[in-house]
N, C-alpha and C positions, 0 to 999 in steps of 0.2 A: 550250916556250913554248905558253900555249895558245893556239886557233884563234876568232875571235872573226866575221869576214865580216862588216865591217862598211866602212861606206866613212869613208874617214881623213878628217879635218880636224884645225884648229887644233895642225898640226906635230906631231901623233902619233909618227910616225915617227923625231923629232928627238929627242924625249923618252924614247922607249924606248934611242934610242942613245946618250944621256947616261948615261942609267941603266946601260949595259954590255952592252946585250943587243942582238942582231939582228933586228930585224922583216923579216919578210916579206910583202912586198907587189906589188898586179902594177894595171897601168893597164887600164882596161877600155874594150873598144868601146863607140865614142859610145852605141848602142844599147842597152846594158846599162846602160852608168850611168844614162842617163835611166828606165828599168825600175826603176834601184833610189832613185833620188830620187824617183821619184812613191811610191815602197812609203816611202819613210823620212819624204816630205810627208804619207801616211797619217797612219803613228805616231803622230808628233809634232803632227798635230791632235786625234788620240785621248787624247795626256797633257796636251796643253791643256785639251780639256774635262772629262778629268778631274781637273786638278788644283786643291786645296781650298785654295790660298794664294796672295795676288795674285804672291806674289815668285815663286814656280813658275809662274804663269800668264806671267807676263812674259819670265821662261825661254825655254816653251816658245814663248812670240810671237817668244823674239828669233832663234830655230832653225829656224822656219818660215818666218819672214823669208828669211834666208839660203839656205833650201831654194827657195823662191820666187825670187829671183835668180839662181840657178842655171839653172830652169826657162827667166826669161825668155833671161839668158843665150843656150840652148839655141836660141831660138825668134828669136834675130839682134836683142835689144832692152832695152833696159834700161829700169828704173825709177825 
């Protein structure tokens, strides 16, 4: 299976087991996750402003969103 280092959502893990196969995956200190959600909040405002069609741009708004809650999350607050 290949190795991808990506942080899971939207039931990854469920889907690959449906599928037949076994994912492997591991929970990360608080301190890392938040390292790799501010790197993936990068991204994903990078293919926002990249991207050339409103239905991708809304895409990436609705993933940065999400990335964004998480943060305030983080930070003991909601939006």
């Amino acid at each position: 299976m290949p190795t991808y280092n990506k942080l899971i959502r939207n039931k990854i893990p469920q889907i690959i087991k449906a599928n037949g196969k076994t994912p492997t995956t591991r929970i990360l200190p608080e301190d890392e996750y938040i390292k790799e959600i501010c790197k993936k909040t990068q991204e994903e405002l990078t293919e926002y402003l990249e991207a050339d069609t409103k239905e991708h741009k809304l895409e990436e708004l609705s993933d940065l969103l999400e990335l964004i809650k998480a943060l305030a999350e983080y930070e003991g607050t909601t939006l």
